[in-house]
C-alpha positions in Angstrom: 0.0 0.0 0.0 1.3 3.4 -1.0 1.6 5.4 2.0 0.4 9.3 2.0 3.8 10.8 2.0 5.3 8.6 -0.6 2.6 8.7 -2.9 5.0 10.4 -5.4 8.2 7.7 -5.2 6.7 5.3 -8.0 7.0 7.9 -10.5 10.8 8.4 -9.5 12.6 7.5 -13.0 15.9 8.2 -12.4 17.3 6.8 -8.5 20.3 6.8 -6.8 21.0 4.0 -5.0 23.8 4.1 -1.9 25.1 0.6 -1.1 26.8 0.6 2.4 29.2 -2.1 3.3 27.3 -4.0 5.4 25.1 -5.0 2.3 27.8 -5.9 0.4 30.1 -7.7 2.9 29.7 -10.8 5.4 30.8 -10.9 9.3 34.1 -10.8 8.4 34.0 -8.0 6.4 34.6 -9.7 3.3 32.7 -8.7 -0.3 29.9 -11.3 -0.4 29.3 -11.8 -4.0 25.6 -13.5 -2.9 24.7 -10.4 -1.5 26.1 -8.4 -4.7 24.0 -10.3 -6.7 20.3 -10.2 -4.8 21.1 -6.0 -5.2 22.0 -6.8 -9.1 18.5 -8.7 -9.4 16.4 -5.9 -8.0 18.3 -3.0 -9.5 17.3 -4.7 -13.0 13.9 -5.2 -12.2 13.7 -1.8 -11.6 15.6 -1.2 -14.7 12.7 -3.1 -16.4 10.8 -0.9 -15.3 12.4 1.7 -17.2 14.0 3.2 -14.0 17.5 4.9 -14.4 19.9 3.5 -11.8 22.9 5.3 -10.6 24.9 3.0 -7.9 27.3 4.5 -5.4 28.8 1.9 -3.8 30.8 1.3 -0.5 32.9 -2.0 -0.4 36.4 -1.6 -2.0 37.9 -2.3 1.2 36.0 -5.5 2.1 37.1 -6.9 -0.8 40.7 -6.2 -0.4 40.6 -7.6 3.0 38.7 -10.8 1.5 41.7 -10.7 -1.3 44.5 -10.6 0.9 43.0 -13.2 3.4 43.3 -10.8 6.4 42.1 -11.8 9.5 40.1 -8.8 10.6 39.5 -4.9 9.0 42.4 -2.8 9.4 42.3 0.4 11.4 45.0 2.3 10.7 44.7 4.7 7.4 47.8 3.5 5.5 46.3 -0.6 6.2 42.6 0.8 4.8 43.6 2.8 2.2 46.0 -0.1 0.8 43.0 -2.7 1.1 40.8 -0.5 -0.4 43.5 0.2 -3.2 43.8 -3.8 -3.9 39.5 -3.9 -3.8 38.7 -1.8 -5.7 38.9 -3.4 -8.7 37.6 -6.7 -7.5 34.4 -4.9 -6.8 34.1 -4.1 -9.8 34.4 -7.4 -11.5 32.1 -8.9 -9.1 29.3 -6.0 -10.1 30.2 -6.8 -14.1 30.0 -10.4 -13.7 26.1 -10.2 -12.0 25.0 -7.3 -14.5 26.9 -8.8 -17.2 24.2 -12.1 -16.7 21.7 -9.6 -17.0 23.9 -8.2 -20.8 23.8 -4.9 -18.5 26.9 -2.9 -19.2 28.2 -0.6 -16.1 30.8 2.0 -15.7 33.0 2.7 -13.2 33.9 6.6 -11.6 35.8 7.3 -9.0 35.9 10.7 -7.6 37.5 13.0 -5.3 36.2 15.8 -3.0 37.4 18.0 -6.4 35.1 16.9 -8.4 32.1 18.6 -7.0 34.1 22.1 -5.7 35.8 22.7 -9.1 33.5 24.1 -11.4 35.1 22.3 -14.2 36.0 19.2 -13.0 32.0 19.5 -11.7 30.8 20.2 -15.5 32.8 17.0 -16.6 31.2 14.8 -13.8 28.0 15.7 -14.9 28.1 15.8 -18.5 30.2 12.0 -18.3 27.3 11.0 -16.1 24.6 12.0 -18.5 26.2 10.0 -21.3 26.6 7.1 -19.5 23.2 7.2 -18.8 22.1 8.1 -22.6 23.8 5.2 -23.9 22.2 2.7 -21.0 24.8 2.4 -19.2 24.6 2.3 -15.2 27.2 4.0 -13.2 29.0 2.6 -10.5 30.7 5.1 -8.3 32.6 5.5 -5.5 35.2 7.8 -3.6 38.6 7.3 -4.4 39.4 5.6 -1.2 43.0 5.3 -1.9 44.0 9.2 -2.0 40.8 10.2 0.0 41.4 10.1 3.6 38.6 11.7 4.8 35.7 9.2 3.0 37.2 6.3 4.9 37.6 8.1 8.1 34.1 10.0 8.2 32.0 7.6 6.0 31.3 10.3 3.2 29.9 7.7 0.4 26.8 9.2 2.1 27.2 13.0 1.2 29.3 11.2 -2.1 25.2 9.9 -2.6 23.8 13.2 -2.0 26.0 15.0 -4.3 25.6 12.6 -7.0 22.1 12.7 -6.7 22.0 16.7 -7.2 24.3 16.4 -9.6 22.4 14.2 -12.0 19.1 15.3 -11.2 17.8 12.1 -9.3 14.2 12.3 -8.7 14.5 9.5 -5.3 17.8 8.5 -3.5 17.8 5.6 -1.8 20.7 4.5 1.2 20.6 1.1 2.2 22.0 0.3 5.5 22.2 -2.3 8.1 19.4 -0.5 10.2 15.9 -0.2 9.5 16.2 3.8 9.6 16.2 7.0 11.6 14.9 5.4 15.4 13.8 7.7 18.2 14.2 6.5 21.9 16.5 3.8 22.9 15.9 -0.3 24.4 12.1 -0.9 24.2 11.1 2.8 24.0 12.9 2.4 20.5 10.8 3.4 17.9 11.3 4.1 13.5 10.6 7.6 12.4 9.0 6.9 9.6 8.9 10.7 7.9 11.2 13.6 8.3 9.6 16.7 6.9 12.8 19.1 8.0 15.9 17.9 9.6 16.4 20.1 12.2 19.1 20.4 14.4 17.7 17.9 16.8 17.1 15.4 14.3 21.2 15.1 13.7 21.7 15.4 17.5 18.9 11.9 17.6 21.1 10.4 15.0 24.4 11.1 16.4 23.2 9.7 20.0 21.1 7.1 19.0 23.4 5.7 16.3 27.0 6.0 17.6 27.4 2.0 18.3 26.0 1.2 14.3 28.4 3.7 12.7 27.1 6.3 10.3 23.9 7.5 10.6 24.7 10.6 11.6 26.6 11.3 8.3 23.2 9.3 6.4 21.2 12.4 8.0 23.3 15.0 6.9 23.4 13.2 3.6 19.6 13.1 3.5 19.4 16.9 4.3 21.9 18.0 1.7 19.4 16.1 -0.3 16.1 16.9 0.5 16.9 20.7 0.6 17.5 20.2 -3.2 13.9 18.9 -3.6 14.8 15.3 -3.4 13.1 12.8 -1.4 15.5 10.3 0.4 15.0 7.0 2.0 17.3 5.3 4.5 16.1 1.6 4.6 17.6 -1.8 5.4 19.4 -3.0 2.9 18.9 -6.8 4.2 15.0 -6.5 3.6 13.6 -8.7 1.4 12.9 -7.1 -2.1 13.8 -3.7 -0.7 13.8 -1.5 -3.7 10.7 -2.3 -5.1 9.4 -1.6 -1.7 10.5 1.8 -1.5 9.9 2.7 -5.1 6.4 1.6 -4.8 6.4 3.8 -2.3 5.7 1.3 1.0 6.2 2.6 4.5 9.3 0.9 4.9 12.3 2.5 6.3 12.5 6.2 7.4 11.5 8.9 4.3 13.4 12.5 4.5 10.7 15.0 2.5 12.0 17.3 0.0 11.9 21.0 0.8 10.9 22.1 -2.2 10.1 21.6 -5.5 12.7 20.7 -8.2 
């Protein structure tokens, strides 16, 4: 059932999707090509649907320390970096290899913090991203964790998503995580916010206390307001959940839904 406030999510043509870690990786942190491939399969359904898809896609260091058989994640920034320099292309060949059963061709951009404050380099995302997308093709990008200290340390695929998303004009942007969404309250008084109509200054204060022990919602949030301030709705949802994008695309009350603030 379409609920009120997301009655205008199934018209969404062109989406953004943001694939944290923990949907791509197992308890080891290793890349989990299984769960790779359940993403693949709904991404194309909505594809046959004649959605656009845009990916940005966390990962590249799972699947370096899968690669190099390490016991555990590194914490130190040269150790991630270097894992995340081996992964990256592994990623990549596991996304071709499930699209690639679908005869879906993909594209990989990596980008720096440049990229979106240097008006050039910011015309040449966006017009490369338009092609892509003119000629079928679905996007797969990420932050160049290798050079870019600051997206490992602070989690910034999330404001990555919300810069992509303004950049190519997304009409819904979607971040999976390994939470259901936004929760107010803690223990049994734990409940899911289910709409955000303004994210306040309180709101990032509920995320950043609520949400310190799952890592990152407070940077989803900020994400989500970068976002919806440039009249685009956002959904943080589970990324576990069974058939998850064609649950928020349908426009289900699944997850936690950040209102745009205008227009576009």
């Amino acid at each position: 059932m379409v609920v009120k406030e997301r009655k205008s999510l199934p018209k969404a043509k062109r989406i953004v999707v943001k694939v944290g870690t923990s949907s791509l990786t197992d308890k080891r942190s290793r890349l989990d090509p299984a769960k790779v491939g359940k993403l693949v399969e709904e991404m194309m359904k909505l594809r046959a649907r004649g959605k656009e898809i845009i990916i940005v896609s966390s990962g590249a260091i799972g699947a370096g320390v899968g690669r190099l058989n390490l016991k555990r994640r590194p914490k130190d920034m040269p150790s991630l970096q270097a894992a995340a320099a081996v992964g990256q292309g592994i990623l990549m060949q596991v996304y071709s290899k499930c699209f690639r059963d679908y005869e879906q061709h993909v594209a990989q951009m990596l980008l720096t913090g440049e990229d979106f404050t240097e008006p050039r380099r910011y015309l040449n995302f966006k017009n490369a991203l338009a092609t892509l997308l003119r000629w079928g093709v679905i996007p797969i990008v990420n932050e160049n964790d290798s050079v870019e200290v600051e997206e490992i340390r602070l989690g910034d695929n999330d404001t990555l998503s919300a810069h992509v998303a303004m950049g190519s004009g997304a009409d819904l942007l979607i971040i999976l995580s390994d939470v259901e969404g936004l929760y107010a309250g803690k223990g049994k008084r734990r409940n899911l916010i289910r709409t955000v109509e303004r994210v306040t200054r309180e709101v990032e204060q509920l995320a950043g206390r609520a949400f310190r022990g799952f890592g990152g919602m407070l940077t989803k949030v900020r994400a989500a307001k970068m976002a919806a301030k440039a009249g685009i709705p956002v959904v943080i949802a589970n990324g576990g959940k069974t058939r998850v994008l064609e649950r928020v695309t349908a426009g289900e009350g699944i997850g936690t839904i950040f209102l745009p603030e205008r227009e576009k």
